[in-house]
Backbone as a chain_set.jsonl record, in Angstrom:
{"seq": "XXXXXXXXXXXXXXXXXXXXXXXXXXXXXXXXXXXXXXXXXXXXXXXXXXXXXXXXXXXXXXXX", "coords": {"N": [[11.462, -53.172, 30.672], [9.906, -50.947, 28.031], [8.659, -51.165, 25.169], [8.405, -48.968, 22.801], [6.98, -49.037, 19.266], [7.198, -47.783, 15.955], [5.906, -47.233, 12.65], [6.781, -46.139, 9.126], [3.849, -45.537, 7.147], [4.65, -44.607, 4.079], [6.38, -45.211, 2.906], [6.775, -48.078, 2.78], [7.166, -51.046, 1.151], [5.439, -52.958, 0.997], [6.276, -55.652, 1.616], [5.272, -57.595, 3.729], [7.14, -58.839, 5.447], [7.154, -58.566, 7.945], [4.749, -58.866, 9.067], [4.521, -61.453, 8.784], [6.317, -62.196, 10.451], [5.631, -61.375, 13.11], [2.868, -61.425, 13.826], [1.31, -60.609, 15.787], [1.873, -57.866, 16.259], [2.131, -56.424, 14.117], [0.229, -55.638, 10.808], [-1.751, -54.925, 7.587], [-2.768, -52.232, 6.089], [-5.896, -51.734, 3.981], [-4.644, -50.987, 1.269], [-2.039, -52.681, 1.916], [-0.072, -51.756, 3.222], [1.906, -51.475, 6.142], [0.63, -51.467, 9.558], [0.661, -50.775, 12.878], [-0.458, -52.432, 15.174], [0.185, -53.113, 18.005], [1.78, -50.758, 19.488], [3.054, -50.709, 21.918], [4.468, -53.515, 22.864], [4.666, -56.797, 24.257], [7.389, -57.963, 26.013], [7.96, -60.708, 25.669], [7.694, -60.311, 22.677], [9.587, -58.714, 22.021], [12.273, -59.427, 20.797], [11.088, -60.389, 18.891], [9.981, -58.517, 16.986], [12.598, -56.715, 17.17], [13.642, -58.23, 15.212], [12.08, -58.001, 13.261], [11.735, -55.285, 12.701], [14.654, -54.516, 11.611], [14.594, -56.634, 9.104], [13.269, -55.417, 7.672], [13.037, -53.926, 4.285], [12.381, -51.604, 3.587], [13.572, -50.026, 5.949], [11.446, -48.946, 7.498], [10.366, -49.646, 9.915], [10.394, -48.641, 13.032], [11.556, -48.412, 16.17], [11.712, -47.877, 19.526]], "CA": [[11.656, -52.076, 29.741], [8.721, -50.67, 27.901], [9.062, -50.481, 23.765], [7.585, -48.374, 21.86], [6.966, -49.556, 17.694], [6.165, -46.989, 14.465], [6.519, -47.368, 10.883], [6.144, -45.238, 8.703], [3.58, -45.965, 6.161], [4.706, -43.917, 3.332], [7.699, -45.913, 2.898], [6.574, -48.997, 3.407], [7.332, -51.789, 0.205], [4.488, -53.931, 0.914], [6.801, -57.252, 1.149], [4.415, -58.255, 4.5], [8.187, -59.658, 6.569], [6.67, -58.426, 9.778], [3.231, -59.182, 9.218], [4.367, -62.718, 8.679], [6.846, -62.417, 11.4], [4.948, -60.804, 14.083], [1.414, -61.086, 13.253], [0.498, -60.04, 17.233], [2.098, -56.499, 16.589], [1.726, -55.774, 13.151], [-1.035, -55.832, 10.071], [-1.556, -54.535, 6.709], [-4.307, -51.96, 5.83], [-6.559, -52.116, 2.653], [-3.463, -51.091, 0.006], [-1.137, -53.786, 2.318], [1.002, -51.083, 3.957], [2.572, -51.727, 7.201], [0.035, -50.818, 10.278], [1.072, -51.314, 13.987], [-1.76, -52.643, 16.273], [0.454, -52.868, 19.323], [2.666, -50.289, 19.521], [4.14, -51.577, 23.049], [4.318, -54.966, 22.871], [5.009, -57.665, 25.544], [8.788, -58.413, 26.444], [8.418, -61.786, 24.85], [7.907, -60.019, 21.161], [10.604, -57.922, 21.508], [13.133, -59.997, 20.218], [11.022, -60.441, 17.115], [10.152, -57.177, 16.549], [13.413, -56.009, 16.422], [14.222, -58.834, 14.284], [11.008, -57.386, 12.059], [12.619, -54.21, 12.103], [15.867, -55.25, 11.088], [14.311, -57.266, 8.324], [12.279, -54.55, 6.888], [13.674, -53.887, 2.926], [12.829, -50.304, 3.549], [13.541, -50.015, 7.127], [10.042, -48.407, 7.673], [9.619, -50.31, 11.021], [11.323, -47.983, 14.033], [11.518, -49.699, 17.89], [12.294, -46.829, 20.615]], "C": [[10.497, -52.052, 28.745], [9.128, -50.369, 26.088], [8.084, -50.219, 22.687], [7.545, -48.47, 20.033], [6.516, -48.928, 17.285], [6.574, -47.672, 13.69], [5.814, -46.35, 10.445], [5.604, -46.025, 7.096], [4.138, -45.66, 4.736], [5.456, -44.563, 2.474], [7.928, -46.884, 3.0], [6.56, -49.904, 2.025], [6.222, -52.933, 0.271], [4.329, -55.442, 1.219], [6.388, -58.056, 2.83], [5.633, -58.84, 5.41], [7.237, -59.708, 7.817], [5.513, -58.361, 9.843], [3.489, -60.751, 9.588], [5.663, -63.424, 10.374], [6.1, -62.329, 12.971], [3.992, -60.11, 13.948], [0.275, -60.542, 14.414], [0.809, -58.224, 16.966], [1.635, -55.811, 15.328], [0.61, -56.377, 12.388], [-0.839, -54.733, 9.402], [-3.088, -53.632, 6.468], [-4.557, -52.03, 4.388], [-5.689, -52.356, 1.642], [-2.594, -52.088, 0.179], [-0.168, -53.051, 2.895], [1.175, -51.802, 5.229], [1.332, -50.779, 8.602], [0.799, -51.523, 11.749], [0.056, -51.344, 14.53], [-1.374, -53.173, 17.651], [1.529, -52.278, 19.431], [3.585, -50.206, 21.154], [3.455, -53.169, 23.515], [4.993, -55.436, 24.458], [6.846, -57.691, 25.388], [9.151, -59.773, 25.851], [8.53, -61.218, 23.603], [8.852, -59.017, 20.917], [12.013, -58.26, 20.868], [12.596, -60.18, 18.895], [10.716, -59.312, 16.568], [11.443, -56.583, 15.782], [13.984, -56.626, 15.287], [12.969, -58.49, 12.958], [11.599, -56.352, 11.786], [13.807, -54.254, 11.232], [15.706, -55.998, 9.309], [13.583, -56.429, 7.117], [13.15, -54.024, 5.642], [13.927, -52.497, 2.773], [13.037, -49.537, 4.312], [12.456, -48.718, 7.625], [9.475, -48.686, 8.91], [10.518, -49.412, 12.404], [10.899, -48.611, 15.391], [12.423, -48.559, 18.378], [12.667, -48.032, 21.647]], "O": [[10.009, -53.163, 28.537], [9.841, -49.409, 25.796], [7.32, -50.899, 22.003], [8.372, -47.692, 19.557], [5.34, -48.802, 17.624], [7.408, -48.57, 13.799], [4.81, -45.783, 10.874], [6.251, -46.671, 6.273], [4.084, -46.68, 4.048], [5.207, -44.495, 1.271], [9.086, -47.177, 3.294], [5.603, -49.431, 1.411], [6.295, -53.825, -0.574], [3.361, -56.203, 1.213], [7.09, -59.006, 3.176], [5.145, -59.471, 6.347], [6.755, -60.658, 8.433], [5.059, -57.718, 10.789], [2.851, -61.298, 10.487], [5.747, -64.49, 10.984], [6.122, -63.247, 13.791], [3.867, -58.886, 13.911], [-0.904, -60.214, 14.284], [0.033, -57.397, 17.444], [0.903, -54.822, 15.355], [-0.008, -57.341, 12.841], [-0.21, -53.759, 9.815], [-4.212, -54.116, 6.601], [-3.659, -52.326, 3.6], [-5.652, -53.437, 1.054], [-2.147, -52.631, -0.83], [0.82, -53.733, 3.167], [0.506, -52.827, 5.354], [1.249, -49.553, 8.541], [1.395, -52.6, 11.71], [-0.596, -50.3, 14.513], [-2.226, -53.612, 18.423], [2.511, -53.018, 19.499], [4.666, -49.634, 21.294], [2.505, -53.642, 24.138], [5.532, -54.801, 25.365], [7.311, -57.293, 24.32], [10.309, -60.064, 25.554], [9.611, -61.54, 23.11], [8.984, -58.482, 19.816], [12.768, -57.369, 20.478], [13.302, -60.166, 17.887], [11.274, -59.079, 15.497], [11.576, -56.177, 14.628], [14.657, -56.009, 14.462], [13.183, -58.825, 11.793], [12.086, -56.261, 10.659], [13.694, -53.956, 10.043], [16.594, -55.869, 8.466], [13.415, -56.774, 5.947], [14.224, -53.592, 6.061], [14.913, -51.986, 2.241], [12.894, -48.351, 4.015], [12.875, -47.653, 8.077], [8.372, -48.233, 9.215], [11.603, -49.968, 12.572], [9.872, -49.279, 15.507], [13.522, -48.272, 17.905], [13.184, -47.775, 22.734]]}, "num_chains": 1, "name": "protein.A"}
């Protein structure tokens, strides 16, 4: 199964969870927002993903 990861920056609190969680999918640009740099990840990071999502303060992290 194939999963697709956004966030939306806009909305994004800065507090780095899923940078520090899952530092293969996500990353912060210049201000520290929330960027995705693999928006379909492997089958092993999908368990942390969604647990990045999940974790997110302003749930800014979406997983199709």
């Amino acid at each position: 199964m194939t999963m697709k990861v956004s966030a939306t920056k806009d909305t994004c609190a800065v507090s780095s969870l899923c940078v520090y969680r899952v530092p293969e999918v996500f990353d912060q640009d210049e201000e520290g927002a929330v960027e995705v740099i693999d928006p379909a990840p492997p089958a092993g990071l999908h368990d942390d993903v969604r647990s990045a999502a999940r974790g997110c303060p302003t749930r800014s992290i979406h997983v199709e």
